[in-house]
VOPAGU-2260 file (C-alpha; in pm, 1 decimal, decimal comma):
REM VOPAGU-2260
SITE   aa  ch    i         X         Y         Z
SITE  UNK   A    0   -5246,5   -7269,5   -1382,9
SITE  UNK   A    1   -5285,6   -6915,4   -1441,9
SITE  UNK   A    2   -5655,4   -6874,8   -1225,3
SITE  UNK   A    3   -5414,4   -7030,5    -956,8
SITE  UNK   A    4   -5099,6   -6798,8    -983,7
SITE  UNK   A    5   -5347,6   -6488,6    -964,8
SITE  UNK   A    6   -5541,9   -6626,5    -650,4
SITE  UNK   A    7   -5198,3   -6665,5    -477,6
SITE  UNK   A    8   -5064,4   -6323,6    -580,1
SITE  UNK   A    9   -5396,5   -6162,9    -515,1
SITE  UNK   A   10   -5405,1   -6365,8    -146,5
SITE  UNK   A   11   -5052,2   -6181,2    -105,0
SITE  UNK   A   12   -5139,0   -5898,6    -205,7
SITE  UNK   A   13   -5427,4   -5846,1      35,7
SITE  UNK   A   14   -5232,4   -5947,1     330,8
SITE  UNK   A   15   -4957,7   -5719,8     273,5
SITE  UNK   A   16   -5214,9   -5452,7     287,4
SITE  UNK   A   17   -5381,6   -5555,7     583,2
SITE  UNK   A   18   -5059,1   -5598,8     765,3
SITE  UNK   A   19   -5004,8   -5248,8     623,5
SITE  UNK   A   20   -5290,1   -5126,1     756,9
SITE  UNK   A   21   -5216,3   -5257,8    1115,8
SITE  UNK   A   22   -4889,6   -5137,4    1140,1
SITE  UNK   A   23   -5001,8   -4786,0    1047,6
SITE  UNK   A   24   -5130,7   -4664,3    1356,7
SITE  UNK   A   25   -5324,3   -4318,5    1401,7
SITE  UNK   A   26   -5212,6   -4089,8    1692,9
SITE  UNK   A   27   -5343,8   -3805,2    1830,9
SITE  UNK   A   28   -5111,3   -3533,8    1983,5
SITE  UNK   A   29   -5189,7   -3443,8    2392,8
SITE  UNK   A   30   -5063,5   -3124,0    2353,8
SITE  UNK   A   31   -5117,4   -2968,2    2671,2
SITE  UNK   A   32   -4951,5   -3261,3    2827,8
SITE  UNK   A   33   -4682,1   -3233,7    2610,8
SITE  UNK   A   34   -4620,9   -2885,0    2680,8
SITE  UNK   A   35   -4643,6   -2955,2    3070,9
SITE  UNK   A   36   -4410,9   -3216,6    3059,5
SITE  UNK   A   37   -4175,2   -3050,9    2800,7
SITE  UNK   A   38   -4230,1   -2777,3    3059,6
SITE  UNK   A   39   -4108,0   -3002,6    3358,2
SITE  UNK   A   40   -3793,5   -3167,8    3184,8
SITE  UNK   A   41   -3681,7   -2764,2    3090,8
SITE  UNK   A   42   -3714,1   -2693,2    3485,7
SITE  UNK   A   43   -3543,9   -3001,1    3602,1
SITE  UNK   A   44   -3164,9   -2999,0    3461,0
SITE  UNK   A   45   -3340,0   -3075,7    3129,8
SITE  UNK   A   46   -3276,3   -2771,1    2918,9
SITE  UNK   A   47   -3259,0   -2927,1    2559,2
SITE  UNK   A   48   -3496,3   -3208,4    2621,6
SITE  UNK   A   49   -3826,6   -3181,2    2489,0
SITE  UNK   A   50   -4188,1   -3440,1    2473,7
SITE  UNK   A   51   -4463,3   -3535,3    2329,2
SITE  UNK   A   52   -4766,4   -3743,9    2472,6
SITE  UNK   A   53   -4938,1   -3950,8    2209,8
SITE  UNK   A   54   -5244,8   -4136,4    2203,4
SITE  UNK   A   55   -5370,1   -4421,1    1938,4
SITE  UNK   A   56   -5707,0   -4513,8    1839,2
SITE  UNK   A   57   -5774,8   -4761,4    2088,4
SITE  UNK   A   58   -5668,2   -4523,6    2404,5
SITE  UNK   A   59   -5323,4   -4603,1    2468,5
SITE  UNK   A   60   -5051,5   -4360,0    2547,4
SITE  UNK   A   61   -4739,9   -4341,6    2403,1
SITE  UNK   A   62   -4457,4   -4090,8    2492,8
SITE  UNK   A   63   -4191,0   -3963,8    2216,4
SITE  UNK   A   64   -3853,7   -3778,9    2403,3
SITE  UNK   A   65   -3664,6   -3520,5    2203,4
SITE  UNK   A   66   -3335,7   -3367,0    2219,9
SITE  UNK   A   67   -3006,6   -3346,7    2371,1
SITE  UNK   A   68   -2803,4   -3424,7    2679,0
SITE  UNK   A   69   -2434,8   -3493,1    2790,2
SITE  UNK   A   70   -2443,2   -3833,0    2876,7
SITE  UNK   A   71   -2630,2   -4144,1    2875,9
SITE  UNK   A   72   -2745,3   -4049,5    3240,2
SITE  UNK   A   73   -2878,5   -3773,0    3128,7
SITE  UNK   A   74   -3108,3   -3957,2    2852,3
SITE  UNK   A   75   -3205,4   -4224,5    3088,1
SITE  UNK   A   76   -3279,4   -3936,3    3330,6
SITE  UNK   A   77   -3503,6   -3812,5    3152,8
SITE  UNK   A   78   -3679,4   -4083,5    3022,9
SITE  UNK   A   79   -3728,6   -4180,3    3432,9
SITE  UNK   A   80   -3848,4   -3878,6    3516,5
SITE  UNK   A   81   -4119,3   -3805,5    3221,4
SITE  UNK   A   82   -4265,1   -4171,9    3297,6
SITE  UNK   A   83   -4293,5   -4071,5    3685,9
SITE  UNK   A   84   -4432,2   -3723,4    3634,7
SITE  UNK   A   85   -4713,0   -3887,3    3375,0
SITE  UNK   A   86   -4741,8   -4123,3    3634,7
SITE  UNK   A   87   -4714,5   -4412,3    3390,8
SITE  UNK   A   88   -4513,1   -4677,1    3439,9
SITE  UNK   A   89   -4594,0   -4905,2    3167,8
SITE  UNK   A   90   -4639,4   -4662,1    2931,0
SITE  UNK   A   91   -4440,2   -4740,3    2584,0
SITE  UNK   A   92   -4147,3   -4477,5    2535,8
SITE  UNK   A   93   -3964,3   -4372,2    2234,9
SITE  UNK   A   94   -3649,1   -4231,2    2346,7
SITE  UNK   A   95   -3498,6   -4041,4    2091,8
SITE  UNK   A   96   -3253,9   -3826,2    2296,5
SITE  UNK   A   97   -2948,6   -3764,0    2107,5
SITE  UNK   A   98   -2612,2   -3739,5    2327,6
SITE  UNK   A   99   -2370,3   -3513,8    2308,7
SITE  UNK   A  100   -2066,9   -3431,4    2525,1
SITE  UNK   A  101   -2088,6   -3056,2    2401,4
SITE  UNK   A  102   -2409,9   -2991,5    2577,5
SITE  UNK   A  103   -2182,4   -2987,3    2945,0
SITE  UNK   A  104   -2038,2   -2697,1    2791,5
SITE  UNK   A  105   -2313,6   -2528,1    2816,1
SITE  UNK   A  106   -2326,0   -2201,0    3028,0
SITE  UNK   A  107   -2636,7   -2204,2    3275,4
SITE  UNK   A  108   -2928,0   -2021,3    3148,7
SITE  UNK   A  109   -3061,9   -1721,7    3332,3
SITE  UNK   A  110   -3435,6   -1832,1    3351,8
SITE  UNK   A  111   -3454,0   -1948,6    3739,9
SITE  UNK   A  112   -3218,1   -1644,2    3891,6
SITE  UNK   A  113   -3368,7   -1414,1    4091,1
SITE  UNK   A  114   -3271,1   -1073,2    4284,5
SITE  UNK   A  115   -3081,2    -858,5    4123,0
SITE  UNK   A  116   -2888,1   -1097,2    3869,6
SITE  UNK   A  117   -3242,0   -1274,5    3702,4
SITE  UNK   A  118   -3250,9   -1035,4    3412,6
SITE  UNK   A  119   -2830,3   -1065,4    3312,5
SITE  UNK   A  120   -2745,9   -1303,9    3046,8
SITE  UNK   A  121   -2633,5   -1612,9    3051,8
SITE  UNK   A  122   -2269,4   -1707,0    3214,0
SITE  UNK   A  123   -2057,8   -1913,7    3023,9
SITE  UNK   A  124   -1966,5   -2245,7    3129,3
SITE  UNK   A  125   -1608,0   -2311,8    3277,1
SITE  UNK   A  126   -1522,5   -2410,9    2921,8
SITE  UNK   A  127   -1618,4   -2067,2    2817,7
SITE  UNK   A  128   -1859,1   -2173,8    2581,7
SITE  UNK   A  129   -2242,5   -2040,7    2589,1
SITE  UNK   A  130   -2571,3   -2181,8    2484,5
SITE  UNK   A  131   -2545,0   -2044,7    2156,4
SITE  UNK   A  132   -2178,1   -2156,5    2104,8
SITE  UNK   A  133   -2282,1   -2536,7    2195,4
SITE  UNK   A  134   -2620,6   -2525,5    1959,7
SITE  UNK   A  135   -2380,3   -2369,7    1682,7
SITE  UNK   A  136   -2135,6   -2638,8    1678,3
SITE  UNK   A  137   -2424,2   -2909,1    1745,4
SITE  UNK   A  138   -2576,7   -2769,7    1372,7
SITE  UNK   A  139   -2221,7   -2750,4    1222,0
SITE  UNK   A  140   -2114,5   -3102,3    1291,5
SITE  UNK   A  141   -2477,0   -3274,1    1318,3
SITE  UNK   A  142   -2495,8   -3554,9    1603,6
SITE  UNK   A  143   -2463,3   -3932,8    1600,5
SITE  UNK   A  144   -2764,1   -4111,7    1606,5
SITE  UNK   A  145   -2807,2   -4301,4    1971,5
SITE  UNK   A  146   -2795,9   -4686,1    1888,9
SITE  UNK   A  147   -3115,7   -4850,9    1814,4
SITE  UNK   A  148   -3310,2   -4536,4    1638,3
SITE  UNK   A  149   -3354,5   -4693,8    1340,0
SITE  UNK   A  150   -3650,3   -4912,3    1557,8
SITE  UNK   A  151   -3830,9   -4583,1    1622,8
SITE  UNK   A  152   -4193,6   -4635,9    1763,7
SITE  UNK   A  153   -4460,9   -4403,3    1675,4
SITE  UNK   A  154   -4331,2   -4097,1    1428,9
């Protein structure tokens, strides 16, 4: 009775670790991809949003979004437009966008003026508040976590 109890928790055992072991995926980072598209979202109405391009063992890409925006058409935004500039519309996406209304507030940054304005500050937004004012009060009172996060993909 024994010999049998330690087969079956020694069976158990060894297919918890091989599930283990499949579920544990390796990825590699594309960092210049990242950068690009991280790079892209920033010039596109996507100031706070950030990416990363992953890739697992067997070849397939995976794409993790980072950040914030306003509104949930903001995060789905930018979730369309990093799958159309990778030109990969099947590829899997973790979207872990955070919203937050205080991002409108933002005041616009100075990085695509030109002439003789491109090297003032940034205005404040009609709320009065700058980019520094939102990111403070963003670390003061932390930010929800979007529904469904706790099914993150790769990390």
């Amino acid at each position: 009775m024994r010999f049998v109890a330690r087969y079956v928790i020694a069976m158990m055992a060894a297919l918890f670790l091989s599930a283990a072991a499949a579920m544990s995926q390796q990825y590699t980072v594309d960092r210049k991809t990242s950068d690009t598209l991280s790079a892209y979202l920033k010039d596109n109405r996507l100031p706070l949003v950030g990416a990363q391009v992953l890739q697992d063992t067997s070849g397939t890409r995976h794409l993790v979004l980072y950040g914030y925006v306003a509104t949930q058409l903001g995060k789905d935004d930018a979730e369309q437009k990093a799958v159309k500039y990778l030109n990969s519309p099947g590829i899997q996406v973790t979207n872990r966008i955070a919203i937050n209304p205080e991002v409108g507030k933002m005041g616009r940054t100075g990085s695509k003026r030109h002439g003789p304005r491109a090297n003032q500050p940034a205005e404040p937004s009609p709320g009065g508040e700058t980019f520094d004012q939102v990111m403070d009060a963003i670390q003061r009172h932390g930010v929800q976590a979007a529904p469904g996060d706790a099914d993150f993909g790769p990390q």
